[in-house]
C-alpha positions in Angstrom: 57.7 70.2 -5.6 58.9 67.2 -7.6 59.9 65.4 -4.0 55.9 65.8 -2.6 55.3 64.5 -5.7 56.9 61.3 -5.4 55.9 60.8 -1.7 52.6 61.1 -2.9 53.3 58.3 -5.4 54.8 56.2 -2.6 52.1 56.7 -0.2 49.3 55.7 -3.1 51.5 52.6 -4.4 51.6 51.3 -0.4 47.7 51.7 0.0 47.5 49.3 -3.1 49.6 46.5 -1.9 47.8 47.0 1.5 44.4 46.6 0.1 45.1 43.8 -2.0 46.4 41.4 0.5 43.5 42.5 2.8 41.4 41.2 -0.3 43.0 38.1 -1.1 42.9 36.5 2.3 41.1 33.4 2.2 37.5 33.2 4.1 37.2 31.2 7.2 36.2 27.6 6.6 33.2 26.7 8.4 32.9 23.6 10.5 31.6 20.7 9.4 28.2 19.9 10.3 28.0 16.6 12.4 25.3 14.3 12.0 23.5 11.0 12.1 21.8 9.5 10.2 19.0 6.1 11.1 16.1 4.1 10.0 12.7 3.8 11.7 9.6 1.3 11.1 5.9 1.8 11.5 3.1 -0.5 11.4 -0.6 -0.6 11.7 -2.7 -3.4 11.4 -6.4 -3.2 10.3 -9.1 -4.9 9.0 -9.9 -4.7 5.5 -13.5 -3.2 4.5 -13.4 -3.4 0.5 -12.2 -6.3 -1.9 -10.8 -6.0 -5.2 -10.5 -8.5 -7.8 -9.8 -9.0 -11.1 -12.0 -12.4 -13.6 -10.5 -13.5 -17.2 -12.8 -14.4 -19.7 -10.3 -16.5 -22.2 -11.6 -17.8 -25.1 -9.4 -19.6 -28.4 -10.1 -20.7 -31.9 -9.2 -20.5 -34.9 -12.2 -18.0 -36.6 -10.9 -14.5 -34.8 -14.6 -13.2 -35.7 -16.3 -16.5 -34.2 -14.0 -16.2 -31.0 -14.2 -13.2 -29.9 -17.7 -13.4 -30.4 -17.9 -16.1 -28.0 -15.2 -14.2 -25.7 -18.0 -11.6 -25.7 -20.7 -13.9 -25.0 -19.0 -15.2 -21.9 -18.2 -11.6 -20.6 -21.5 -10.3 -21.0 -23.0 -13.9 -18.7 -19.9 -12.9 -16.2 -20.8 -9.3 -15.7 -24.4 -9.8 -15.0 -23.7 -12.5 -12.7 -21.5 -10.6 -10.7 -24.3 -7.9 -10.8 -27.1 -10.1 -9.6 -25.1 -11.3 -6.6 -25.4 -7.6 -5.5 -22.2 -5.5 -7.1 -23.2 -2.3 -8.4 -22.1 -0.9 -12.5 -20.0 2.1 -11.2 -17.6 -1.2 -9.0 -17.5 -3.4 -12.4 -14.8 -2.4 -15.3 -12.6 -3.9 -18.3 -9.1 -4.1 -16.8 -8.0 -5.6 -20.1 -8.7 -6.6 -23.6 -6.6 -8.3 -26.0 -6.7 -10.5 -29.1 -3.0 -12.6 -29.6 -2.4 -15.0 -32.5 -0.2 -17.9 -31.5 2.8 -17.7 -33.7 5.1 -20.4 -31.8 4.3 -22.7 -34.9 5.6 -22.7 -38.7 1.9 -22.0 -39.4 -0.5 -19.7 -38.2 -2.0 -20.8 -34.9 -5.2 -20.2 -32.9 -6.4 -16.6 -31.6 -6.7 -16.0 -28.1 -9.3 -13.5 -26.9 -9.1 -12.3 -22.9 -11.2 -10.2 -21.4 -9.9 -9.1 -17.7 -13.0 -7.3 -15.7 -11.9 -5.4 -12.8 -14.3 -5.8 -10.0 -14.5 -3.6 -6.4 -16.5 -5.2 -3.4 -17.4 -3.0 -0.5 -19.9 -5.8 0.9 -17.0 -8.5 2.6 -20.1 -11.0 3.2 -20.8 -10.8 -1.1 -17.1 -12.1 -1.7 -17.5 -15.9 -1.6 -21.0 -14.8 -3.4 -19.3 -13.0 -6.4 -16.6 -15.9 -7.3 -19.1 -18.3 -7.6 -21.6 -15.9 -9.5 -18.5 -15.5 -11.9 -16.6 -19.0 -12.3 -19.5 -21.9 -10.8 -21.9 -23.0 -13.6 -19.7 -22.0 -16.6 -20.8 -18.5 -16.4 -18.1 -17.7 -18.8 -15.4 -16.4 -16.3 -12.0 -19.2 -16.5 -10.5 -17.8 -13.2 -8.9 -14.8 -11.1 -5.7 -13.4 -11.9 -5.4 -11.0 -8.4 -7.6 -10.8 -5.3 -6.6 -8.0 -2.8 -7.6 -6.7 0.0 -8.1 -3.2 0.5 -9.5 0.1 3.4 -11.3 3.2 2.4 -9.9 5.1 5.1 -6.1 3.9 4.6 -4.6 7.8 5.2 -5.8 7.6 8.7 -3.8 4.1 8.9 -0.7 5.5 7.0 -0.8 8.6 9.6 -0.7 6.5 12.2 2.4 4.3 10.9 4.5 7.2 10.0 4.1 8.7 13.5 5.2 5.7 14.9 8.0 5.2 12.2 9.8 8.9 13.1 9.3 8.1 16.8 11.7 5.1 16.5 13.8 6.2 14.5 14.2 9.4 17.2 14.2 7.1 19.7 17.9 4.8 17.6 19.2 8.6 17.4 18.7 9.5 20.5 20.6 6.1 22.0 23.2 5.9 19.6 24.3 9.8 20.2 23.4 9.5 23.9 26.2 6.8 23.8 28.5 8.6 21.3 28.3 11.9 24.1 26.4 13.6 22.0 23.0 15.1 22.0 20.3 14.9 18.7 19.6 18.7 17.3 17.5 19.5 14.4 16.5 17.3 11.2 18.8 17.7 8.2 16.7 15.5 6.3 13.9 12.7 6.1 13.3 10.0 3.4 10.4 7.5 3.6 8.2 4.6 1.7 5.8 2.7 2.5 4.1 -1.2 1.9 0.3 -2.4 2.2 0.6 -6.5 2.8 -2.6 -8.5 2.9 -3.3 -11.8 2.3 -3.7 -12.3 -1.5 -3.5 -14.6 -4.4 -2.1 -17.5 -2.8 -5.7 -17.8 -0.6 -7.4 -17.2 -3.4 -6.5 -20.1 -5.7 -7.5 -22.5 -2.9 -11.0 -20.6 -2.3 -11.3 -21.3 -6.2 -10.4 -24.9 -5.6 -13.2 -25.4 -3.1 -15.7 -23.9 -5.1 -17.9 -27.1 -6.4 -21.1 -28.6 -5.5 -23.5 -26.4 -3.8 -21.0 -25.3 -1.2 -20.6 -21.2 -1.3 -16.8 -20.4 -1.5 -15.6 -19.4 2.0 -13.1 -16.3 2.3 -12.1 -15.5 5.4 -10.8 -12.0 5.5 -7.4 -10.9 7.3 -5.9 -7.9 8.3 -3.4 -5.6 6.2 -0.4 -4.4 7.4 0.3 -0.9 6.7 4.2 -0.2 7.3 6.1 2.9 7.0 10.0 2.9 6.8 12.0 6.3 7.2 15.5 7.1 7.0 16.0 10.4 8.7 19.3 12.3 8.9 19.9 14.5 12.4 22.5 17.1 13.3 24.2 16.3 16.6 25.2 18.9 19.0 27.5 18.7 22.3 
């Protein structure tokens, strides 16, 4: 009896060792994943349908009441210029207001009241119309700090670039494996941006510059650029 006991014991102990080295055997390693990874650009030129802009209305003394009573003055001539040469309330807004104290001086120094108002054009032909409604005849408007260009339909545009921005950048993975002796699988991952360039404030300061006498101020619009850029990473098979 005692010896079928210890056989037992011996068989049990064996059935232990056997299971634990069947559990501590380390897992396959999967291969690494090959891949590729490349860049691909998009454009689209359009022309622009909508112009936005932005006036300052500066005024400085040394009465903060008295200037930006005058600031307002000037703001109020600006805004109902820019509404009789045939911009609507709901495309005219305050970007900006702010009264600043010049303290560059052991004494107190002037104040400085600017008014920035935001305006939206969706008539091209009123542009040359609106910046000399706003700066000619000391309406009240000292200049333009930003003139853009701009579409209402830009997703249509943007569509159209990022299309073309994944097809080249398929088209550099497709060469570069090709040539490697390899072939482009699936997409591991994509990244993108994108710009809107148009002419801006450059043009602008010289349209300003030309407006004197009874001469309208002539803009002459250009088209935007609307680029997308995409970095997209591929898996490559055999």
């Amino acid at each position: 009896m005692k010896k079928l006991t210890k056989s037992i014991l011996i068989i049990g102990l064996g059935s232990t060792l056997f299971s634990s080295c069947v559990l501590g055997r380390p897992a396959k390693e999967e291969a690494p994943v090959r891949s590729i990874t490349v860049s691909g650009t998009g454009s689209v030129s359009i022309k622009p349908d909508m112009v936005s802009m932005k006036f300052i209305v500066k005024n400085t003394g040394w009465n903060c009441p008295q200037t930006a009573e005058r600031n307002a003055i000037n703001t109020t001539n600006t805004i109902n210029a820019i509404k009789e040469a045939g911009i609507s309330d709901s495309d005219i807004s305050t970007y900006d207001y702010s009264i600043t104290q010049d303290n560059s001086h052991t004494y107190a120094g002037e104040y400085t009241v600017r008014n920035t108002i935001a305006v939206t054009i969706r008539n091209l032909d009123l542009t040359g119309k609106v910046i000399d409604a706003a700066v000619k005849n000391n309406t009240g408007a000292n200049g333009i700090t930003s003139f853009e260009y701009l579409v209402s339909d830009k997703a249509s545009a943007l569509r159209e670039a990022r299309t073309l921005a994944i097809k080249n950048a398929q088209d550099a993975a497709a060469l570069l494996a090709g040539a490697s002796g390899c072939k482009v699988n699936s997409v591991l991952e994509i990244r993108e941006d994108y710009t809107s360039a148009g002419r801006s404030n450059d043009m602008m300061f010289k349209a300003v510059s030309m407006a004197d006498g009874g001469t309208q101020t002539p803009i002459v619009e250009g088209n935007i650029t609307i680029t997308s850029n995409v970095t997209v990473k591929y898996e490559l098979t055999n």
